[in-house]
PDB file of N, CA, C and O in Angstrom:
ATOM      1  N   UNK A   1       2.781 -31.370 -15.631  1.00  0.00           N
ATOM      2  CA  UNK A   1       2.359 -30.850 -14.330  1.00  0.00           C
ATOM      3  C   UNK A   1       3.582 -30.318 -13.579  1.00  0.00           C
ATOM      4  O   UNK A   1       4.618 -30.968 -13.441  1.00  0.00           O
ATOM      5  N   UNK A   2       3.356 -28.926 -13.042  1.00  0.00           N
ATOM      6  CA  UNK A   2       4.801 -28.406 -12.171  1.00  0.00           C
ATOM      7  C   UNK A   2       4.409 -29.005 -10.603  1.00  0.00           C
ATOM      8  O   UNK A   2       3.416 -29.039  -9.877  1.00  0.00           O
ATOM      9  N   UNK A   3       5.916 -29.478 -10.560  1.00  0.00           N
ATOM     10  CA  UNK A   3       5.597 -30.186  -8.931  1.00  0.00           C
ATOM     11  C   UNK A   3       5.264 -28.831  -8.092  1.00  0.00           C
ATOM     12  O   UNK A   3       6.075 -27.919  -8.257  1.00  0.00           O
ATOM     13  N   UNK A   4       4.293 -28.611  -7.308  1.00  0.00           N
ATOM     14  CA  UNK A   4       4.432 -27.997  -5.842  1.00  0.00           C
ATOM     15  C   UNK A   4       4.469 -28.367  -4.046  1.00  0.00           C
ATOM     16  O   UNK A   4       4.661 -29.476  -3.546  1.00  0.00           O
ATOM     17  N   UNK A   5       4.333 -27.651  -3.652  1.00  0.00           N
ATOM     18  CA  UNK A   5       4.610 -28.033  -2.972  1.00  0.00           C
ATOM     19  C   UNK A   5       3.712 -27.183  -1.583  1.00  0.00           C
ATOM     20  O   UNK A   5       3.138 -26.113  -1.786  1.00  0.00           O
ATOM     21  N   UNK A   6       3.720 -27.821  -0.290  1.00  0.00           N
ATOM     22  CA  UNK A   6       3.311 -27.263   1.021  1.00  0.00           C
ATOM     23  C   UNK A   6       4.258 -26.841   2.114  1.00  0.00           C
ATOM     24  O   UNK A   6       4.925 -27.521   2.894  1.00  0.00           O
ATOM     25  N   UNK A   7       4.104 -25.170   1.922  1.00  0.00           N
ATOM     26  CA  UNK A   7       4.805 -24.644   3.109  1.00  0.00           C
ATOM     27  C   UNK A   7       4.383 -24.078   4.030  1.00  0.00           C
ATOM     28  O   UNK A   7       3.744 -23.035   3.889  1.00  0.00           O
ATOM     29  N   UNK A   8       4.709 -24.783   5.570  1.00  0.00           N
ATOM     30  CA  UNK A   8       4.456 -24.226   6.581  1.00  0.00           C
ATOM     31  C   UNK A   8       5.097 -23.063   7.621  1.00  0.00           C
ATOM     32  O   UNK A   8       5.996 -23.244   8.442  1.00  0.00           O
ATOM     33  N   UNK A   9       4.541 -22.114   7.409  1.00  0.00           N
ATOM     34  CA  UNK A   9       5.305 -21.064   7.542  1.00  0.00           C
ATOM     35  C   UNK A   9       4.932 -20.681   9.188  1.00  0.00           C
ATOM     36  O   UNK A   9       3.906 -21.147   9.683  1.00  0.00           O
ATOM     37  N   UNK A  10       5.919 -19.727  10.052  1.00  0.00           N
ATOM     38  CA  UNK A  10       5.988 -18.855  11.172  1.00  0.00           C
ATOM     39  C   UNK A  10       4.876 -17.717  10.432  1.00  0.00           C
ATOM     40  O   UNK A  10       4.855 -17.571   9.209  1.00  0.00           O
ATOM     41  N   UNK A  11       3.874 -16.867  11.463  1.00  0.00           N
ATOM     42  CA  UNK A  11       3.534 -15.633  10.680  1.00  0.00           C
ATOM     43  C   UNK A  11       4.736 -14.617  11.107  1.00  0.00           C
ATOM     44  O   UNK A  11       5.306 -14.531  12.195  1.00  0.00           O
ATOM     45  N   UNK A  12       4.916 -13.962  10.047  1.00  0.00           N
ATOM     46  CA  UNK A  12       5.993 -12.921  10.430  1.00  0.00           C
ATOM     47  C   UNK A  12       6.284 -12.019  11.040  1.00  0.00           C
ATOM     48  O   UNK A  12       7.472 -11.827  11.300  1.00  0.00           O
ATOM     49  N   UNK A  13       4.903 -10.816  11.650  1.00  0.00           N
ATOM     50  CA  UNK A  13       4.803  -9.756  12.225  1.00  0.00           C
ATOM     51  C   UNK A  13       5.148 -10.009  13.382  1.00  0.00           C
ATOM     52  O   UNK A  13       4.885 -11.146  13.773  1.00  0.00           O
ATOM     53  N   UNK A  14       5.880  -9.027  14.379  1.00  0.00           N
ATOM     54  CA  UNK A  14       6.648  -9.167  15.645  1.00  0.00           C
ATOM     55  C   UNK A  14       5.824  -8.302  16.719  1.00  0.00           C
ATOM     56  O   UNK A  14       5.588  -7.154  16.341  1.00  0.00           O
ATOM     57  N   UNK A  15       5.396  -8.613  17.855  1.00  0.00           N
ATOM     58  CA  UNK A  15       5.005  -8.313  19.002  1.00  0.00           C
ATOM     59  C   UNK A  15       5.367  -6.437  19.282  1.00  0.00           C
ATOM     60  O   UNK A  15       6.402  -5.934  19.720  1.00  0.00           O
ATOM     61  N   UNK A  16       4.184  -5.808  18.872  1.00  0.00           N
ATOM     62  CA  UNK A  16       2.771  -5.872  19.155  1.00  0.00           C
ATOM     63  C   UNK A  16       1.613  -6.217  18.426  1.00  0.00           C
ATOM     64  O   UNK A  16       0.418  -6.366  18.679  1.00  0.00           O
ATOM     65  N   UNK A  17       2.474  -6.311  17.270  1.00  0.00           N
ATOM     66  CA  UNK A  17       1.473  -6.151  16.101  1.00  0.00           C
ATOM     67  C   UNK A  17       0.620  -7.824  15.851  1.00  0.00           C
ATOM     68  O   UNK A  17      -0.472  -8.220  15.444  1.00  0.00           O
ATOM     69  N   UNK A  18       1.840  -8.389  16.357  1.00  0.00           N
ATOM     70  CA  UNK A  18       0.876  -9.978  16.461  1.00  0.00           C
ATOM     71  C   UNK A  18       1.376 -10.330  17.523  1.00  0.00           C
ATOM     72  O   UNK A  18       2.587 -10.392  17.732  1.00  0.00           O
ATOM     73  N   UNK A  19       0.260 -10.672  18.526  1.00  0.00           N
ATOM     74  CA  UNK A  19       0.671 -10.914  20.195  1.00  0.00           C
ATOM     75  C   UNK A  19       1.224 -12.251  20.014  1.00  0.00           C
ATOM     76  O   UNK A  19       2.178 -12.518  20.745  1.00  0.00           O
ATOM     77  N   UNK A  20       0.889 -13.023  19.315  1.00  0.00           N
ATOM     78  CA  UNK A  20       1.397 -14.836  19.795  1.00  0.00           C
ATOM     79  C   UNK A  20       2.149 -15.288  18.278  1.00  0.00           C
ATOM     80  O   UNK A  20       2.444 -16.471  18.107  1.00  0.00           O
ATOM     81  N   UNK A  21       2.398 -14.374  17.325  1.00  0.00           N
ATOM     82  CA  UNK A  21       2.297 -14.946  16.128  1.00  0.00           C
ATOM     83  C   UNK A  21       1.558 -15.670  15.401  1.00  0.00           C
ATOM     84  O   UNK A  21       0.473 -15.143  15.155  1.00  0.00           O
ATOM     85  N   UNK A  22       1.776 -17.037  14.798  1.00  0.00           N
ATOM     86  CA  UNK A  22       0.441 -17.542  14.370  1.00  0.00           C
ATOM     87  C   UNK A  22       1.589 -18.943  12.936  1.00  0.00           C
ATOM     88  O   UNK A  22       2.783 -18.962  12.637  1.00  0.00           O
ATOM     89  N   UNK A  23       0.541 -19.726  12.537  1.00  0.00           N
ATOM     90  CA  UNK A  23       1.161 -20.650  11.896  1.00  0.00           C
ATOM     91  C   UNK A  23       0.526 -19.996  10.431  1.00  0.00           C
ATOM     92  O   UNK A  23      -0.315 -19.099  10.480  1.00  0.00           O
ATOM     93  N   UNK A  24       1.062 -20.588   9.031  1.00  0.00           N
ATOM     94  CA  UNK A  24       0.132 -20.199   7.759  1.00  0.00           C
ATOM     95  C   UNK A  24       1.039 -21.742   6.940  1.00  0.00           C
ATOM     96  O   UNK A  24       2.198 -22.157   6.926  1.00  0.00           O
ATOM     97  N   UNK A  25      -0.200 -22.153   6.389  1.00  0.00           N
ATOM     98  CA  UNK A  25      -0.060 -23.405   5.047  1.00  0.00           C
ATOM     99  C   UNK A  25      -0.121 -22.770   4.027  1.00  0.00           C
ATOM    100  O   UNK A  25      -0.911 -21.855   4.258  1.00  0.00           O
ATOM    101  N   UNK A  26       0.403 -22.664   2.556  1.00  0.00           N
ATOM    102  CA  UNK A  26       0.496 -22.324   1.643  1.00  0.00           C
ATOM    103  C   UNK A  26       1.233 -23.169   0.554  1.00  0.00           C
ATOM    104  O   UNK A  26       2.304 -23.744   0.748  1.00  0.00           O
ATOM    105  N   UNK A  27       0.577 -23.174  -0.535  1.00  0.00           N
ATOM    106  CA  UNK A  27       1.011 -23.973  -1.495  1.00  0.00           C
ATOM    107  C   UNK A  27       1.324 -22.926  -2.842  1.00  0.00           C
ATOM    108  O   UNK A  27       0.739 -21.878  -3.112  1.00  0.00           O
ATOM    109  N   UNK A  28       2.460 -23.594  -3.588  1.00  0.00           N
ATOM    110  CA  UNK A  28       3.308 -23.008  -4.382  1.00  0.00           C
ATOM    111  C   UNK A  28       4.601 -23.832  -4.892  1.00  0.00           C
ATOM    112  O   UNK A  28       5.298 -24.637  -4.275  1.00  0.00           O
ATOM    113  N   UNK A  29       4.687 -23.381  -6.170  1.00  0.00           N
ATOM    114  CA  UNK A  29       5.575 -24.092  -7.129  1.00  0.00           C
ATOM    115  C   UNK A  29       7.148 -23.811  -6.609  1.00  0.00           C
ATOM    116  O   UNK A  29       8.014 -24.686  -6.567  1.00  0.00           O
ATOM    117  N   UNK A  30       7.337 -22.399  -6.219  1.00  0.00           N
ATOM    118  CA  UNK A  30       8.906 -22.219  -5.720  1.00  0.00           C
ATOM    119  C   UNK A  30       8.630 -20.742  -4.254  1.00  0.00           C
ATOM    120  O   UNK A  30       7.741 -19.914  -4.054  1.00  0.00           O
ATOM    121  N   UNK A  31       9.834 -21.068  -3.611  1.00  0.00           N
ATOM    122  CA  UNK A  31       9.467 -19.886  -2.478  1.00  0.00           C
ATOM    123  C   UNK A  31       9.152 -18.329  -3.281  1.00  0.00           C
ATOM    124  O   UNK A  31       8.622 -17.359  -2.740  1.00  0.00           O
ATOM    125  N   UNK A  32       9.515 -18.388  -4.345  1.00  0.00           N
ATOM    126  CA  UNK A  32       8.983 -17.185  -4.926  1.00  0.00           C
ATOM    127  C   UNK A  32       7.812 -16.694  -5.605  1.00  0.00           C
ATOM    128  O   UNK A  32       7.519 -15.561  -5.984  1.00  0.00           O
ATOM    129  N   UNK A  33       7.123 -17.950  -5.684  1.00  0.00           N
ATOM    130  CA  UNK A  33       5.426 -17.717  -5.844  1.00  0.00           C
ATOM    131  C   UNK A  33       5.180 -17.583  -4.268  1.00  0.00           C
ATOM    132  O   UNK A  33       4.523 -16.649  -3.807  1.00  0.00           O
ATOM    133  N   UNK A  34       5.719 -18.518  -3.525  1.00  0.00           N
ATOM    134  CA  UNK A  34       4.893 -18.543  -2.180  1.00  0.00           C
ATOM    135  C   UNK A  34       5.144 -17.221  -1.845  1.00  0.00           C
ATOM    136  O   UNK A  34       4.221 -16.784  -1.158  1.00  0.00           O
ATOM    137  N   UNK A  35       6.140 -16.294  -2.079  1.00  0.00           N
ATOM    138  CA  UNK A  35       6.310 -14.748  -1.290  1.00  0.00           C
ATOM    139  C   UNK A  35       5.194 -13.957  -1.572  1.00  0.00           C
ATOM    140  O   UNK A  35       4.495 -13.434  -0.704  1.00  0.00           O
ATOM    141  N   UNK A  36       4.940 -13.820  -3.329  1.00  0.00           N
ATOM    142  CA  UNK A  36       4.045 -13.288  -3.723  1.00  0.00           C
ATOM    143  C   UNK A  36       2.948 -13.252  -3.602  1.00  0.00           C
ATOM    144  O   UNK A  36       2.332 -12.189  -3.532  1.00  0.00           O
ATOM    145  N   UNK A  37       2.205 -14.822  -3.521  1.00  0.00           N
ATOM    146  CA  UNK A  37       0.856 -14.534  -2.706  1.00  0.00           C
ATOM    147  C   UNK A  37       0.808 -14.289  -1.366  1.00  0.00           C
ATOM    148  O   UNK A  37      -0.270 -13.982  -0.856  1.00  0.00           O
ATOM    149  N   UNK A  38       1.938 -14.385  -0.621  1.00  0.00           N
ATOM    150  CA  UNK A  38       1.872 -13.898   0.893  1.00  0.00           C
ATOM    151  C   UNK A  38       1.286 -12.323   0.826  1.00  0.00           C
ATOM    152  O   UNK A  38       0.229 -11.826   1.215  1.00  0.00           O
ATOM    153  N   UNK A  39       2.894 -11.573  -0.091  1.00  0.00           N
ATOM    154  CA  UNK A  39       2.646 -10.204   0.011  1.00  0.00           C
ATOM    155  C   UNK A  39       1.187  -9.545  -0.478  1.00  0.00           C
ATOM    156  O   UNK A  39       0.668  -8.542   0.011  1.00  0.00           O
ATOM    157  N   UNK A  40       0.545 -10.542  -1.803  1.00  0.00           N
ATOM    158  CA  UNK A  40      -1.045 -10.338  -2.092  1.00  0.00           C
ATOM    159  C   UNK A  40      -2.172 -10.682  -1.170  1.00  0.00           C
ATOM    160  O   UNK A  40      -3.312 -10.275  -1.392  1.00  0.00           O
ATOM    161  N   UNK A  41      -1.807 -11.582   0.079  1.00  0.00           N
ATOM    162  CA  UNK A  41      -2.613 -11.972   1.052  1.00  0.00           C
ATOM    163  C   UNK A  41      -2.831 -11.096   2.302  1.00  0.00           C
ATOM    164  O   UNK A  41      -3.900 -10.925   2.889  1.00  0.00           O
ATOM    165  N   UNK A  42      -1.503 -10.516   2.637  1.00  0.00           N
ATOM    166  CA  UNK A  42      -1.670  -9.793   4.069  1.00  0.00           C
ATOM    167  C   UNK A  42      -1.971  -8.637   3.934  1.00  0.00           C
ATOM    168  O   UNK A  42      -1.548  -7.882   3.058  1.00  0.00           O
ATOM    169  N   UNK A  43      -2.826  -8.355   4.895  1.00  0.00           N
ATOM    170  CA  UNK A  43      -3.473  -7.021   5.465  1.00  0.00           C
ATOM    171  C   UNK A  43      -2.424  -6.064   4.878  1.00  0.00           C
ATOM    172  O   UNK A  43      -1.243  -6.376   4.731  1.00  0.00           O
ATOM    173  N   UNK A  44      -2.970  -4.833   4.546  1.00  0.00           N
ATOM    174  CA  UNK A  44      -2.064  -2.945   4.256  1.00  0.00           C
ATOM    175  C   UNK A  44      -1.586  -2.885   5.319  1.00  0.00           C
ATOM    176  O   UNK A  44      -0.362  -2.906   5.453  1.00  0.00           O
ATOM    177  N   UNK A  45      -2.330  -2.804   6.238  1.00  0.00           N
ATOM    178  CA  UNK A  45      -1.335  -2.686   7.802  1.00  0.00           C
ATOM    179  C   UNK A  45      -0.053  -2.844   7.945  1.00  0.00           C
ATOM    180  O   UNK A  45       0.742  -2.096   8.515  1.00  0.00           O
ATOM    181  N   UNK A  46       0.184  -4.110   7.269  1.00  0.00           N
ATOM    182  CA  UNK A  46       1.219  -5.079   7.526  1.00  0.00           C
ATOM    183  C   UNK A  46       2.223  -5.300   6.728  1.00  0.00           C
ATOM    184  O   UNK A  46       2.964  -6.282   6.690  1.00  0.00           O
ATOM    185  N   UNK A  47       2.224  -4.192   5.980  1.00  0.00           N
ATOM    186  CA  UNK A  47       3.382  -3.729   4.726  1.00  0.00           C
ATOM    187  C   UNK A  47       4.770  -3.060   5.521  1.00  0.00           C
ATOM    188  O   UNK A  47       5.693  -2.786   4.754  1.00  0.00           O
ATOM    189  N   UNK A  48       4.898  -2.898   6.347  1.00  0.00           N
ATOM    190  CA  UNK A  48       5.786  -2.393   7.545  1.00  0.00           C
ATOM    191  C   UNK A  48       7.066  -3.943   7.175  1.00  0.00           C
ATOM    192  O   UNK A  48       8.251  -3.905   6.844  1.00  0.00           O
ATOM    193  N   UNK A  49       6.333  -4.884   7.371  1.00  0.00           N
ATOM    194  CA  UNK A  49       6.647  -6.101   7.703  1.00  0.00           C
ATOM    195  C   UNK A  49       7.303  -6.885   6.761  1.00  0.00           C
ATOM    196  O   UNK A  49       8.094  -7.706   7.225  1.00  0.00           O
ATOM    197  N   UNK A  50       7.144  -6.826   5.295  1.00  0.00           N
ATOM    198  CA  UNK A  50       7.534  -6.941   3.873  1.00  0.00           C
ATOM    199  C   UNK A  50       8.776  -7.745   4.253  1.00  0.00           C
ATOM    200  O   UNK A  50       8.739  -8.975   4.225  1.00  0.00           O
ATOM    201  N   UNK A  51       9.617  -7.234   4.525  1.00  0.00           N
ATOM    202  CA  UNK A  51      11.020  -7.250   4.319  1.00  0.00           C
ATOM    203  C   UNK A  51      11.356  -8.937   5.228  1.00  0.00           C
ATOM    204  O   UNK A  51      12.365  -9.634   5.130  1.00  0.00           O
ATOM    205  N   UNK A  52      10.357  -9.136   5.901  1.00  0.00           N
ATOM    206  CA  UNK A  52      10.574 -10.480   6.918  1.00  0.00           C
ATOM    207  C   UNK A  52       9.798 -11.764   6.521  1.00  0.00           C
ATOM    208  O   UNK A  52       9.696 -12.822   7.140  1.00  0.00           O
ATOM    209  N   UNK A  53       9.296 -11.405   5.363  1.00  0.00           N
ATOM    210  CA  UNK A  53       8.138 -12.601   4.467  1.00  0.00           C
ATOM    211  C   UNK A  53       8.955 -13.317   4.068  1.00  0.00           C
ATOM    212  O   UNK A  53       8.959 -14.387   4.677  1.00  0.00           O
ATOM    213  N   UNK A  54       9.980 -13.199   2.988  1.00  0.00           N
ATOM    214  CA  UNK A  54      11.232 -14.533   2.018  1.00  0.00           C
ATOM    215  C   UNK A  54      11.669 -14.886   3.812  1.00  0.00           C
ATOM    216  O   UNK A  54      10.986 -15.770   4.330  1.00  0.00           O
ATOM    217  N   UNK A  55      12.318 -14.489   4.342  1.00  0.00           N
ATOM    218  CA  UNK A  55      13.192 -15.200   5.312  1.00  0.00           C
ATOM    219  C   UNK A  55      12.156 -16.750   5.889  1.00  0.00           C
ATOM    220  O   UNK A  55      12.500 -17.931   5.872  1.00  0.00           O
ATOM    221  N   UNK A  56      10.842 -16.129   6.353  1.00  0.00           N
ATOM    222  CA  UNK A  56      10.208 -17.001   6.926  1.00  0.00           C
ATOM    223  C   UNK A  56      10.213 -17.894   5.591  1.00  0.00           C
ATOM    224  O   UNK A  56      11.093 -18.755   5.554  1.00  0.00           O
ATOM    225  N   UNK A  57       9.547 -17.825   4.745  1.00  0.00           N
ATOM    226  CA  UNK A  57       9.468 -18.490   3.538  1.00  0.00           C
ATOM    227  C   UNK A  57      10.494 -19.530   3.580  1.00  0.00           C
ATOM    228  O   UNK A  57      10.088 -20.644   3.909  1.00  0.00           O
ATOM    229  N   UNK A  58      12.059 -19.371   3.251  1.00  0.00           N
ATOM    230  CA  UNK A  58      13.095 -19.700   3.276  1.00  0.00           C
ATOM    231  C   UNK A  58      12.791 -20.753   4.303  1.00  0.00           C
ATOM    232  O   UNK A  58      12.142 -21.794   4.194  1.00  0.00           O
ATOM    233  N   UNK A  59      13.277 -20.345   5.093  1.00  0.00           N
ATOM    234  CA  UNK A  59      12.831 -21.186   6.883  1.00  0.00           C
ATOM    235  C   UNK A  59      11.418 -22.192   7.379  1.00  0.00           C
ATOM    236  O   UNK A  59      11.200 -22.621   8.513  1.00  0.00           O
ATOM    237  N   UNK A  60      10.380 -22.438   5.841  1.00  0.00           N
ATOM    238  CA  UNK A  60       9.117 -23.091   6.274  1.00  0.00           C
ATOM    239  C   UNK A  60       9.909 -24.274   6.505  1.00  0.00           C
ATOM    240  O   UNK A  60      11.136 -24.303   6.415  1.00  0.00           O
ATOM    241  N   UNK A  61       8.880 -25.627   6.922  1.00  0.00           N
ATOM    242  CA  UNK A  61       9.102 -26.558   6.394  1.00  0.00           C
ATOM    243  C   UNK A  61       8.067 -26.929   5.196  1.00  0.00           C
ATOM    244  O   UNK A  61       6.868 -26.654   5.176  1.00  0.00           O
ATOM    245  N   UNK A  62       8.789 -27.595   4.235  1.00  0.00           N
ATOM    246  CA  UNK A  62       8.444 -27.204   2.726  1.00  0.00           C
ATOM    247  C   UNK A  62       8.303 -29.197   2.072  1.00  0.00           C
ATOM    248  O   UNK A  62       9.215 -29.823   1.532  1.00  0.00           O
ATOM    249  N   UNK A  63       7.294 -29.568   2.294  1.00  0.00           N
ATOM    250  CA  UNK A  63       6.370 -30.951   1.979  1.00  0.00           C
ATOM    251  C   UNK A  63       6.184 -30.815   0.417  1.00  0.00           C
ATOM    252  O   UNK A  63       5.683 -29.828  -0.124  1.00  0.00           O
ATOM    253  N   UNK A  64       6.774 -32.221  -0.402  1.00  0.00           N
ATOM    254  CA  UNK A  64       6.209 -31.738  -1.565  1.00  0.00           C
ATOM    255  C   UNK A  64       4.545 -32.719  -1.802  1.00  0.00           C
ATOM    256  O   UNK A  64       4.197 -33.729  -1.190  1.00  0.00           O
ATOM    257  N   UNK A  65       3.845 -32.019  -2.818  1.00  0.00           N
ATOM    258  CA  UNK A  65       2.321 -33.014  -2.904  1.00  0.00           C
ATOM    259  C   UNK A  65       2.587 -33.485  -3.931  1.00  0.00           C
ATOM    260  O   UNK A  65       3.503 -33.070  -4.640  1.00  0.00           O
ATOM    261  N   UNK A  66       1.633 -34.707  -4.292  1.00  0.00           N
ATOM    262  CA  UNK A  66       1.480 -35.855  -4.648  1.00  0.00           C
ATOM    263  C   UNK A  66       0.417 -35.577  -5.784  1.00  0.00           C
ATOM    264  O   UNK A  66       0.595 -36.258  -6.794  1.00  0.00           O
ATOM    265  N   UNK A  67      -0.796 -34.591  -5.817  1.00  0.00           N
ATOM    266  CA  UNK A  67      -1.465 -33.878  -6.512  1.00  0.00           C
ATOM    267  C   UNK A  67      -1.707 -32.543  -7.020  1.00  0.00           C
ATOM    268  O   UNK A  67      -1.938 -31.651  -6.204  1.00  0.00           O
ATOM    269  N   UNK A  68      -1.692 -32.378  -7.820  1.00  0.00           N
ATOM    270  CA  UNK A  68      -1.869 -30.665  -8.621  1.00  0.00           C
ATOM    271  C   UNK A  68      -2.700 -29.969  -7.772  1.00  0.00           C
ATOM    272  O   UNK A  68      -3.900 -30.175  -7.951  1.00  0.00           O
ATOM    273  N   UNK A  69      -2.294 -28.954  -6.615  1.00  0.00           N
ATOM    274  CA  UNK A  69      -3.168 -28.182  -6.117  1.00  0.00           C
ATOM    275  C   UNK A  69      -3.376 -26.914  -6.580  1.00  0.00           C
ATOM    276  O   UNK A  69      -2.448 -26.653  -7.345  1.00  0.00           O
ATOM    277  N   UNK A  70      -4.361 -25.726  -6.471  1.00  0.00           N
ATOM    278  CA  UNK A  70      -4.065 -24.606  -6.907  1.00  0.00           C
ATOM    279  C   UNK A  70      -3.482 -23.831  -5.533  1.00  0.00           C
ATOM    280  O   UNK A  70      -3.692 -24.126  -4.356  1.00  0.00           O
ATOM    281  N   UNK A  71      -2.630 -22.670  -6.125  1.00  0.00           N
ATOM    282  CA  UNK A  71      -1.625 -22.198  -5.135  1.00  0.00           C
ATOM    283  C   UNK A  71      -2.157 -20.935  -4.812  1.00  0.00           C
ATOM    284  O   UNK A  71      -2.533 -20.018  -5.542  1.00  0.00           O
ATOM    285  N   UNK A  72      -2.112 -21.084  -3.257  1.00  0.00           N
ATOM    286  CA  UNK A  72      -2.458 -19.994  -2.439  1.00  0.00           C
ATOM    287  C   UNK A  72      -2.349 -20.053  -0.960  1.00  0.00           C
ATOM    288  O   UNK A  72      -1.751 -21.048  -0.551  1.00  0.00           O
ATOM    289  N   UNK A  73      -2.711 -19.361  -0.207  1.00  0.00           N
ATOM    290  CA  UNK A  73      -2.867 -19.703   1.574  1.00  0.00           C
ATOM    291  C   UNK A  73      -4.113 -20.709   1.371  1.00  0.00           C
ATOM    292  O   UNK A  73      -5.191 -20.585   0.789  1.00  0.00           O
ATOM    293  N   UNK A  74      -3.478 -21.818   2.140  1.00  0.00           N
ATOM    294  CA  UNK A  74      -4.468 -22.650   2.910  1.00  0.00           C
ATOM    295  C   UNK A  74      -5.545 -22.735   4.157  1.00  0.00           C
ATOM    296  O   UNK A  74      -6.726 -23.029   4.344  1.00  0.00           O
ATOM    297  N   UNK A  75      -4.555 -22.355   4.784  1.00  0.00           N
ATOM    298  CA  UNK A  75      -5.065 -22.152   6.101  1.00  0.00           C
ATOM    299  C   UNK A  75      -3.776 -21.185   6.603  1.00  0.00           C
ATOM    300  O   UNK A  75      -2.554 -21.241   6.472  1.00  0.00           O
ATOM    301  N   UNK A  76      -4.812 -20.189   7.303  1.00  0.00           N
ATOM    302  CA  UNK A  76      -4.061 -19.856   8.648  1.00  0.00           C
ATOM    303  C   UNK A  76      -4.625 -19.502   9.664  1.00  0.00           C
ATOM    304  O   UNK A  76      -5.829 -19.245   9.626  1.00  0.00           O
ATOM    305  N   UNK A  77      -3.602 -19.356  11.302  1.00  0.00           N
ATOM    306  CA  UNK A  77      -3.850 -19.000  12.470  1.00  0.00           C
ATOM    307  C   UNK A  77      -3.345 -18.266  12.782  1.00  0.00           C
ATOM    308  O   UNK A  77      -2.494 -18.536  13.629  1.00  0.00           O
ATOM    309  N   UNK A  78      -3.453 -17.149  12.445  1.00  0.00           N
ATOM    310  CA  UNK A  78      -2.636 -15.534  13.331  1.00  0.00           C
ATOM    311  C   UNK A  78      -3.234 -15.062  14.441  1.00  0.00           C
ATOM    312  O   UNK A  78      -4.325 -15.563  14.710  1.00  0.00           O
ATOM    313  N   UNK A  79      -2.716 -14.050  15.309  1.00  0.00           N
ATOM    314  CA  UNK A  79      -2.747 -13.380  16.566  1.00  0.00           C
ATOM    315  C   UNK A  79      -2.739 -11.923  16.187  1.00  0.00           C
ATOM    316  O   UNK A  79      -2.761 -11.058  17.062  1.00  0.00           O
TER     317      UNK A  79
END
């Protein structure tokens, strides 16, 4: 079993495009799966924004689990 893990991430897009920002849970084996389903998760719109996804990533706080989850966004709350 590959350990993963839970990261709680900032949403990344900057004011106007997200008025309050927003929180996102995501689970993933290393920050480099977690980038990838980010960049497969967010809106076309929001391809502007690319370049500010690893940093937040980098910067979650990053929980490891205790059980084999499958990896993807959990939850989120954007603006």
């Amino acid at each position: 079993m590959t350990q993963k893990f839970l990261y709680l991430l900032n949403f990344w897009p900057t004011f106007p495009t997200s008025e309050y920002g927003g929180l996102l849970a995501v689970i993933g084996k290393d920050v480099n799966e977690v980038h990838d389903i980010l960049l497969e998760w967010r809106e076309d719109y929001l391809e502007k924004y690319d370049g500010l996804i690893m940093e937040k990533v980098v910067n979650a706080r990053i929980c490891p689990l205790l059980e084999d989850e499958p990896s993807g966004v959990v939850e989120a709350f954007t603006t």
